[in-house]
C-alpha positions in Angstrom: 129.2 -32.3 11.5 125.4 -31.1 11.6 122.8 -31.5 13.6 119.3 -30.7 13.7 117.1 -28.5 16.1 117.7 -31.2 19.1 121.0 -30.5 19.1 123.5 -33.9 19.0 121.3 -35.5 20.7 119.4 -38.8 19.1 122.2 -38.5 16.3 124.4 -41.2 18.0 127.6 -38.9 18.3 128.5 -36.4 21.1 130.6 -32.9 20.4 133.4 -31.0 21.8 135.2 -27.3 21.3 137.7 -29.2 19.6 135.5 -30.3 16.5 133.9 -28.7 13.5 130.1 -28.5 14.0 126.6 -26.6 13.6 123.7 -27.4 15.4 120.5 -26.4 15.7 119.3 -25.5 19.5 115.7 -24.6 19.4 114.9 -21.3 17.0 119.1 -20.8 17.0 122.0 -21.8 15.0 125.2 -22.6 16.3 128.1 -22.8 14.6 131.7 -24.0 16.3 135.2 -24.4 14.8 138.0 -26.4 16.0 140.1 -24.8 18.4 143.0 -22.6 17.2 141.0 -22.2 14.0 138.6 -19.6 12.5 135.3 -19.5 10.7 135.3 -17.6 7.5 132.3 -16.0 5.2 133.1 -15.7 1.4 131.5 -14.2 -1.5 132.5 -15.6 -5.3 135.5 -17.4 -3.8 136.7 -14.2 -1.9 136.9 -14.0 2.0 134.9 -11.1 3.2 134.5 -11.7 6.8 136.3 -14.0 9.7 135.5 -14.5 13.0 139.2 -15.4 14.6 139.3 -18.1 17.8 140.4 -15.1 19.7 137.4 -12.6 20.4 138.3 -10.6 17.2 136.1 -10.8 13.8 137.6 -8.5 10.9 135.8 -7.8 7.8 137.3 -7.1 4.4 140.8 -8.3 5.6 142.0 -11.8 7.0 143.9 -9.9 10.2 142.3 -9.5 13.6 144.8 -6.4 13.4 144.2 -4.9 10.2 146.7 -2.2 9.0 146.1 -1.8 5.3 142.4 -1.9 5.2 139.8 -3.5 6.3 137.7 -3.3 10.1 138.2 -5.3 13.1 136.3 -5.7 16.1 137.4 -7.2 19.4 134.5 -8.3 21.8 135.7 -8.7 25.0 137.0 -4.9 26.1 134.6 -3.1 22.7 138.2 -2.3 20.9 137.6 -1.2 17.0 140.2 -0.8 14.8 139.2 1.0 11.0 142.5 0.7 8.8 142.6 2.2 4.8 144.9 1.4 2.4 146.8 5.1 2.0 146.6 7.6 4.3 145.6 10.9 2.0 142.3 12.4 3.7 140.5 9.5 3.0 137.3 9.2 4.9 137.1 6.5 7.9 133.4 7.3 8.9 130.4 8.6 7.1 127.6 9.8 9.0 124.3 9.9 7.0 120.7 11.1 7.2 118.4 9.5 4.4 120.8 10.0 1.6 122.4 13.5 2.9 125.9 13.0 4.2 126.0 15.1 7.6 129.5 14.5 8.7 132.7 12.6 8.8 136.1 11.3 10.0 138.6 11.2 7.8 142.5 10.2 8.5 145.4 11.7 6.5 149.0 11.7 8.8 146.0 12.9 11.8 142.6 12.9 12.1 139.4 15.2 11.5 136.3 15.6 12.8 134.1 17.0 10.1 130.5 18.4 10.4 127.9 20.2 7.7 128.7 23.1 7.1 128.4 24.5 3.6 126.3 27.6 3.6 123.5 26.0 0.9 122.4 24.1 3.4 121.6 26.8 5.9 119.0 29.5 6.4 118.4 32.5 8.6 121.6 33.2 8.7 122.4 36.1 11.2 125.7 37.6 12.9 126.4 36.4 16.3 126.3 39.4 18.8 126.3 40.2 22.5 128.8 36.7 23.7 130.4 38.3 26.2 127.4 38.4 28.2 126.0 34.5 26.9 129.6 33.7 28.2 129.6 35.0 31.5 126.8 32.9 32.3 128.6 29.8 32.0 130.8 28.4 34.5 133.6 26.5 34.2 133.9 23.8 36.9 136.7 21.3 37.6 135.4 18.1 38.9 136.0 14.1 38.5 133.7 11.6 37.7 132.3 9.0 40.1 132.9 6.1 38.2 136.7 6.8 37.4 138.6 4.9 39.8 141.7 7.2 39.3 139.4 9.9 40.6 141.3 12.6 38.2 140.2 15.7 38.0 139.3 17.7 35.2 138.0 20.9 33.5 134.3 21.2 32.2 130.9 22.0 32.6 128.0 20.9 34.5 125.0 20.5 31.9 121.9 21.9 33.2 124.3 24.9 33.9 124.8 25.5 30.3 121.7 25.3 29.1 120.8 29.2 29.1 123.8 30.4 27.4 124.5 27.6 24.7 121.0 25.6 25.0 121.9 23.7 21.5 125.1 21.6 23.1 123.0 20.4 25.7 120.8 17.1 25.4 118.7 16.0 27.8 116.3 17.8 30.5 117.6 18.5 34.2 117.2 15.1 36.9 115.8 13.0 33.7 113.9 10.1 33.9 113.1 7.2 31.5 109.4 7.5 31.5 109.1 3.5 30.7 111.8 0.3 30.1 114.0 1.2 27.2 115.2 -3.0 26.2 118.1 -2.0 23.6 120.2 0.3 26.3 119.1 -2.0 29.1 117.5 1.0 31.3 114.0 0.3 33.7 111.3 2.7 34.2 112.7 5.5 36.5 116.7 5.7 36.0 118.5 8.4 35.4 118.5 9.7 31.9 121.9 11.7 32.0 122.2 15.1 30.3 124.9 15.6 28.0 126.8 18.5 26.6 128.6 18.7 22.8 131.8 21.1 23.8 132.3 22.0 20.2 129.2 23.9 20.1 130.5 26.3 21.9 133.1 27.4 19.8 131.5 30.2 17.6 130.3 32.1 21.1 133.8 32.0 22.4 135.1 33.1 19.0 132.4 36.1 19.0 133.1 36.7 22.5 136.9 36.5 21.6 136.2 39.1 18.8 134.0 41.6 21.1 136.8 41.6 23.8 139.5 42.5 21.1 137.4 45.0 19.6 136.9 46.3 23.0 140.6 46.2 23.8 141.5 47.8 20.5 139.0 50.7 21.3 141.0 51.2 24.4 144.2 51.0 22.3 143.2 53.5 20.6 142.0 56.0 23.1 145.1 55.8 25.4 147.5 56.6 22.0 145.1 59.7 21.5 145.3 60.7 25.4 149.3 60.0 25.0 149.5 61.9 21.8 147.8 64.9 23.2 
């Protein structure tokens, strides 16, 4: 059944959640299936998309739980299930800037977490030196967060208080402010625009700083042998 931009009304008949129909309702379309059923999208006789009369809609496959390819996405808690076909390294996520691939997530029997790193795409490369003392001006805190209603607490770092030693994991400036309404996140003039801190960035000064404390430790190594030797 299908109605103009007035909706059913003036076209004699009445609808119901338990009937086929789509309606105009002003500038929008609406579209309605009978309950229990689905509303499918195909392309050359082949389904390509379904949204399910549960809150799922899965693309590429016909299951709101897809397990040999295909996406799914269920709307009421934001759950998103990615599925491939086999399981050897093959890449779930492609991140992409203009036409550069900058990182990925690829699922074998676990899953990775890949950034850019080839060497022909950096410059000014130079060795990482004096972590030990970048390092000790971090502090590890254990804390919980406000909103967790379980109130567990956990290990990690305060942002602002990283920013000296590792200031490219860090986003966001100290007590932040949206300078005017932001519509897409839903954020007014004034809130708080949280800081936030990319862990994995600190890995190569805790390996440096791992590598100067075993130099350091070999040195000593070293010098006790000689004083036990003499």
């Amino acid at each position: 059944m299908v109605f103009g931009n007035g909706g059913d009304s003036g076209f004699g008949a009445s609808i119901s959640n338990n009937m086929n129909w789509v309606r105009g309702n002003g500038d929008n379309l609406q579209m309605n299936c009978a309950d229990n059923g689905f509303i499918a999208f195909e392309t050359g006789g082949t389904e390509r998309m379904r949204i399910h009369d549960s809150l799922y809609t899965s693309f590429g496959t016909t299951s709101a739980t897809p397990t040999n390819g295909g996406a799914a996405i269920e709307g009421g808690v934001g759950h998103l299930q990615l599925s491939r076909a086999n399981t050897n390294g093959e890449v779930m996520i492609r991140f992409m800037r203009d036409s550069s691939q900058r990182g990925s997530i690829s699922v074998s029997t676990s899953t990775t977490y890949n950034t850019t790193s080839d060497y022909r795409l950096k410059e000014n490369i130079t060795n990482l030196t004096d972590a030990i003392t970048r390092i000790k001006k971090i502090t590890p805190r254990r804390f919980n967060f406000i909103e967790d209603e379980n109130k567990q607490i956990i290990d990690g770092f305060i942002a602002h208080e990283v920013t000296e030693a590792v200031p490219e994991s860090v986003t966001g400036e100290k007590d932040g402010v949206y300078s005017e309404d932001c519509p897409h996140s839903g954020k007014k003039k004034g809130d708080p625009k949280y800081q936030e801190v990319d862990y994995s960035r600190h890995v190569p000064l805790l390996t440096a700083a791992l590598q100067e404390a075993i130099a350091k430790i070999e040195t000593l190594e070293s010098e006790v042998a000689a004083l036990k030797g003499s």
